[in-house]
Backbone as XML, in Angstrom:
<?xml version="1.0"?>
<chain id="A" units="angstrom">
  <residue number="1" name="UNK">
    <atom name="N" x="0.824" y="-1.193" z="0.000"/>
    <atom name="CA" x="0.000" y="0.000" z="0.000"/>
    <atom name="C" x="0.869" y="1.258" z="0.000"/>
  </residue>
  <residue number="2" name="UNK">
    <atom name="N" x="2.067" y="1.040" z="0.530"/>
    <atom name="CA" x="2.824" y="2.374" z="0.778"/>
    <atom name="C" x="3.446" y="2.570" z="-0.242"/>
  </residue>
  <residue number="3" name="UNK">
    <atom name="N" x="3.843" y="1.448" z="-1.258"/>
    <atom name="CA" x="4.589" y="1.678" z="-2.491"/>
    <atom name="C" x="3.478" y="2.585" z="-3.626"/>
  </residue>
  <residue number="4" name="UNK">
    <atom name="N" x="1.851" y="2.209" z="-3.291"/>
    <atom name="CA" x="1.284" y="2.368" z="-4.468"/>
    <atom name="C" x="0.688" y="4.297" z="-4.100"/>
  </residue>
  <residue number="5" name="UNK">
    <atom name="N" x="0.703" y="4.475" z="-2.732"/>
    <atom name="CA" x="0.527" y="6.119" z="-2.482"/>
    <atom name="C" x="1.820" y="6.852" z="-2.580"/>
  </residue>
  <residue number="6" name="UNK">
    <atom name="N" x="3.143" y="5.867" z="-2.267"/>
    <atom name="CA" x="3.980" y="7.071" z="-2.614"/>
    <atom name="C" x="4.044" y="7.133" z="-4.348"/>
  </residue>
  <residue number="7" name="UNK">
    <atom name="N" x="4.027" y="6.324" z="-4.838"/>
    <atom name="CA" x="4.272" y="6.104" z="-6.469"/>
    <atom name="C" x="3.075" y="7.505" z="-7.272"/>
  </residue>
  <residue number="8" name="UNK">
    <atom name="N" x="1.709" y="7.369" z="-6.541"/>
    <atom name="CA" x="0.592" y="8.282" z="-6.796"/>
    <atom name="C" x="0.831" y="9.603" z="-6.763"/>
  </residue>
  <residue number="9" name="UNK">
    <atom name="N" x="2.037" y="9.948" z="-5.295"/>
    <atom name="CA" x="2.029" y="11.234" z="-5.387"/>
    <atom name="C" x="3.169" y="11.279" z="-6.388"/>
  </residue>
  <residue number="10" name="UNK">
    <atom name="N" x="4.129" y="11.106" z="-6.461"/>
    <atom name="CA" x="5.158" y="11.089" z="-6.973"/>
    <atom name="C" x="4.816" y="11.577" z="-8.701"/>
  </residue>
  <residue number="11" name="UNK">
    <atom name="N" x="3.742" y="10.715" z="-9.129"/>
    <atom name="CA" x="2.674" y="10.772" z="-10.040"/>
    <atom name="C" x="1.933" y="11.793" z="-10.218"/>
  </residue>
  <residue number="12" name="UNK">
    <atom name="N" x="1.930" y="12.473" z="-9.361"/>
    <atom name="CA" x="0.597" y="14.190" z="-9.242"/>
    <atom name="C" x="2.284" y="15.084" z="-8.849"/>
  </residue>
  <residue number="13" name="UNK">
    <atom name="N" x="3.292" y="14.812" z="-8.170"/>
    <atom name="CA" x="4.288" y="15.926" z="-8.550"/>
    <atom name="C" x="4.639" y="16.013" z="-9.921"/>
  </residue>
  <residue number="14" name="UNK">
    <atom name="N" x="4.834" y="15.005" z="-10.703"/>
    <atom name="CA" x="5.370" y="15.054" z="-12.065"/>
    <atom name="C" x="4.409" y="15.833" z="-12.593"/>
  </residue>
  <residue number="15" name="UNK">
    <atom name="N" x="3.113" y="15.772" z="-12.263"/>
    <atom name="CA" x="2.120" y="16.497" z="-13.287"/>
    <atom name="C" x="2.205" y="17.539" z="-12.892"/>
  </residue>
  <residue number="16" name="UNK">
    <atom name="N" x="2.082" y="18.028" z="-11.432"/>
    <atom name="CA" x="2.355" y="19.719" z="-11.257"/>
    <atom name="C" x="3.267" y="19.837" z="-11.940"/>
  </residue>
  <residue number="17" name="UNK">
    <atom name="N" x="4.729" y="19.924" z="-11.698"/>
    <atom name="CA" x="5.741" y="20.119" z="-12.586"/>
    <atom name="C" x="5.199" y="20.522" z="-13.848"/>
  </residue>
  <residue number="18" name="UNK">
    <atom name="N" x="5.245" y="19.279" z="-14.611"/>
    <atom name="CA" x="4.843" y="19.451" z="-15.735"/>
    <atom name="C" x="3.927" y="20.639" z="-16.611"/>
  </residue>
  <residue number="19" name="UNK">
    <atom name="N" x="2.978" y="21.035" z="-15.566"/>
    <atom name="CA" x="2.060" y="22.104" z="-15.784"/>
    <atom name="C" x="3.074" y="23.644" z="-15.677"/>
  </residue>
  <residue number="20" name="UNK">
    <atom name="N" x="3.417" y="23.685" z="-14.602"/>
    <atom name="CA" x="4.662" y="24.333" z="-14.485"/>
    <atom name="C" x="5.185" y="24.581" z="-15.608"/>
  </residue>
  <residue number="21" name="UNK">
    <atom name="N" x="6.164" y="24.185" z="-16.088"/>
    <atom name="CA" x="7.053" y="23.823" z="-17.459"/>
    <atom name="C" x="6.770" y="24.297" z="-18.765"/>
  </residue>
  <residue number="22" name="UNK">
    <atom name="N" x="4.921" y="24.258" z="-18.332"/>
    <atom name="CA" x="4.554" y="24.506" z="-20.105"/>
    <atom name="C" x="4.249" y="25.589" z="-20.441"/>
  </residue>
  <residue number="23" name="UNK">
    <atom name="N" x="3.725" y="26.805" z="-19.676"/>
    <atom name="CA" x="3.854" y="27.847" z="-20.892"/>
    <atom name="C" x="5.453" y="28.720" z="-20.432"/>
  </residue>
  <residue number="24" name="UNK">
    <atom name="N" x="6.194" y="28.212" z="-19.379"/>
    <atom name="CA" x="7.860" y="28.834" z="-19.709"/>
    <atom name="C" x="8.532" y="28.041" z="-20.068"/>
  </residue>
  <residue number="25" name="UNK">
    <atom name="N" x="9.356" y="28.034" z="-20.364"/>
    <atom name="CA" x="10.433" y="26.952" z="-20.955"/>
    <atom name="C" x="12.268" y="27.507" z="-20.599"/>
  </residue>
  <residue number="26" name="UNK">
    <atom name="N" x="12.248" y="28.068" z="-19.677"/>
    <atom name="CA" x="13.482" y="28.625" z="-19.063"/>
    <atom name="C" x="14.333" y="28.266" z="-18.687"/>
  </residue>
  <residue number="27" name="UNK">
    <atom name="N" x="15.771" y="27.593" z="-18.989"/>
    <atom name="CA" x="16.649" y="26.958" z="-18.803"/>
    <atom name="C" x="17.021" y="27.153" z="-17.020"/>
  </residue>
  <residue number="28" name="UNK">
    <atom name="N" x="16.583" y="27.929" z="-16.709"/>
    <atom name="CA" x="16.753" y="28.248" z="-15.326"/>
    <atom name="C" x="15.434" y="27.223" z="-14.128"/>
  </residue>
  <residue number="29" name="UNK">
    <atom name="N" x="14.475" y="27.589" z="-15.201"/>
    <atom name="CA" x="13.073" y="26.521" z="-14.645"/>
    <atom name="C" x="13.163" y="25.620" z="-14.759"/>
  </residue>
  <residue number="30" name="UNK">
    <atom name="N" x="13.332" y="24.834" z="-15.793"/>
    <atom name="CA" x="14.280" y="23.526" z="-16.212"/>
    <atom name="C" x="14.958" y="22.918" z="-15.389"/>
  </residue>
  <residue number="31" name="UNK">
    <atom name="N" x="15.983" y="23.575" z="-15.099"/>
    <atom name="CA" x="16.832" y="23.043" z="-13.999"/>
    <atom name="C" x="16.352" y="22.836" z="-12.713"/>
  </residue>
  <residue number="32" name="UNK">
    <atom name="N" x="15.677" y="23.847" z="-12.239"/>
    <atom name="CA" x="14.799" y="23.885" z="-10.730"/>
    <atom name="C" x="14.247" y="22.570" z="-10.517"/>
  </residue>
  <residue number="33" name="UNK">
    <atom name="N" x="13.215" y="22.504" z="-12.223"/>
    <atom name="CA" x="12.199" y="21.422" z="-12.173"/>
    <atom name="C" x="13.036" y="20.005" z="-11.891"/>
  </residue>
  <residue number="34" name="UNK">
    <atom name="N" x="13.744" y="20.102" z="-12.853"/>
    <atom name="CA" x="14.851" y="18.685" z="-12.734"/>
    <atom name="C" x="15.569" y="18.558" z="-11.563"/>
  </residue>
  <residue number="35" name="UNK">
    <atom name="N" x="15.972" y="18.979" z="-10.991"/>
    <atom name="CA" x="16.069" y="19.283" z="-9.636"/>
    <atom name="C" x="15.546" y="18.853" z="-8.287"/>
  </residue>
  <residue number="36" name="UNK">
    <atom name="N" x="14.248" y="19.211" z="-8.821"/>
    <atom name="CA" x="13.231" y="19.068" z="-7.325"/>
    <atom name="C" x="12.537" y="17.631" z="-7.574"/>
  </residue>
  <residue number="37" name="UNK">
    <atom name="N" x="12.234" y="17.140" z="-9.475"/>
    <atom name="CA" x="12.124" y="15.716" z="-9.543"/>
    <atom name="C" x="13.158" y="14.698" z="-9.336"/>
  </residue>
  <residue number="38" name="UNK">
    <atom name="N" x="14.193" y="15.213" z="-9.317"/>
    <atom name="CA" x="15.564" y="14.117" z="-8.905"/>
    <atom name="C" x="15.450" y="13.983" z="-7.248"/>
  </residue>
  <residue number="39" name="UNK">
    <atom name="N" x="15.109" y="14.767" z="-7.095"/>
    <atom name="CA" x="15.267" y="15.051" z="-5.194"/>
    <atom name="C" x="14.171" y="13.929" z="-4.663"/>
  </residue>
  <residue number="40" name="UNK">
    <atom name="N" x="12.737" y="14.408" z="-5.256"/>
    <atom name="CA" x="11.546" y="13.893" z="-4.723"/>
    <atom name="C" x="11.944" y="12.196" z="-5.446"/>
  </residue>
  <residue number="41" name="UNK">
    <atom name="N" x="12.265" y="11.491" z="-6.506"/>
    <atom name="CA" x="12.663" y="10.330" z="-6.607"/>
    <atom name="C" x="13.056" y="9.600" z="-6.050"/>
  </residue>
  <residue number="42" name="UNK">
    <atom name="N" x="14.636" y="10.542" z="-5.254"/>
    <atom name="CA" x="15.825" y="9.810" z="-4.745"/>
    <atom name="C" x="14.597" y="9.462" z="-2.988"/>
  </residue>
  <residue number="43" name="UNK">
    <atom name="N" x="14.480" y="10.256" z="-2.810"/>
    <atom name="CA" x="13.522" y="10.040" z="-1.439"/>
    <atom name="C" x="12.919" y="9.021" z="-1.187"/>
  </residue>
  <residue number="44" name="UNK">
    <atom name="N" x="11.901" y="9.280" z="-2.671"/>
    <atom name="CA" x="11.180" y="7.737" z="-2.504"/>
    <atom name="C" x="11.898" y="6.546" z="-2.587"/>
  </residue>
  <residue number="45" name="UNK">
    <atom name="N" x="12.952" y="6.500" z="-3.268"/>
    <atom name="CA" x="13.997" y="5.222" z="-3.463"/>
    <atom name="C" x="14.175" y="5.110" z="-1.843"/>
  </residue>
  <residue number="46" name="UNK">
    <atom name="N" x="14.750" y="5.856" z="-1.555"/>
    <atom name="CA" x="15.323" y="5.654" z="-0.086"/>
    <atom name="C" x="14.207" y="5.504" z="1.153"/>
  </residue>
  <residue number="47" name="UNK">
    <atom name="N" x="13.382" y="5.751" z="1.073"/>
    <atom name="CA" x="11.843" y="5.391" z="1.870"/>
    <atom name="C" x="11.473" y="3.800" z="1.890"/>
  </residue>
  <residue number="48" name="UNK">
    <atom name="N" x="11.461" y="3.631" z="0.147"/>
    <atom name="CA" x="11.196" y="2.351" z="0.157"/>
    <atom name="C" x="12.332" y="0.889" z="0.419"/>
  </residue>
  <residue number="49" name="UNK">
    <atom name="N" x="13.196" y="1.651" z="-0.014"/>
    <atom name="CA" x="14.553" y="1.235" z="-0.055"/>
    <atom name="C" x="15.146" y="0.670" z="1.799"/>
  </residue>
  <residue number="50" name="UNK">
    <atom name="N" x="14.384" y="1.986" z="2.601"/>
    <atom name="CA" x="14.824" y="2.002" z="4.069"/>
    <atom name="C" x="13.696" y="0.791" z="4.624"/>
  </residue>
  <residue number="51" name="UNK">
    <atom name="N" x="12.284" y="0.203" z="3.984"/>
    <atom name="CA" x="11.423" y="0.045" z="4.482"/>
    <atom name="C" x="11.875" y="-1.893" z="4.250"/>
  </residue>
  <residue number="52" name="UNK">
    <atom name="N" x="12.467" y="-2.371" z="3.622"/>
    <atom name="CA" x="13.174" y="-3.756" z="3.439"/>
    <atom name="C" x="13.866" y="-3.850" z="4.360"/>
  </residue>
  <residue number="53" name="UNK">
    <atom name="N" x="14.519" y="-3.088" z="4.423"/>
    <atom name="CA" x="16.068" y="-3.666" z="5.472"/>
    <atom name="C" x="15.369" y="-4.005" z="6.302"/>
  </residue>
  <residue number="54" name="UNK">
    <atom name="N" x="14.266" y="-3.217" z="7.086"/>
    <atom name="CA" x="14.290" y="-3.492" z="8.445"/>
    <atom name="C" x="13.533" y="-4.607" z="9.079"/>
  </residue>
</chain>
């Protein structure tokens, strides 16, 4: 269950983003965006990642 709500939001950040993104296209926004989706990824890796070991 915890894999399939974090995957959901993870799923509705990409789309904010995404909405974001589309009417600027700013190499500066770009980066932010890519950025804050690499961040919010690595998290979830490591959430789920932390939730085996134990």
């Amino acid at each position: 269950m915890d894999k399939l709500v974090a995957s959901v939001s993870l799923a509705a950040l990409a789309a904010f983003l995404f909405v974001i993104l589309g009417p600027a296209r700013e190499p500066d926004l770009v980066l932010i965006v890519g950025l804050v989706a690499l961040m919010a990824s690595y998290d979830l890796f490591l959430a789920l990642a932390g939730r085996r070991r134990r």
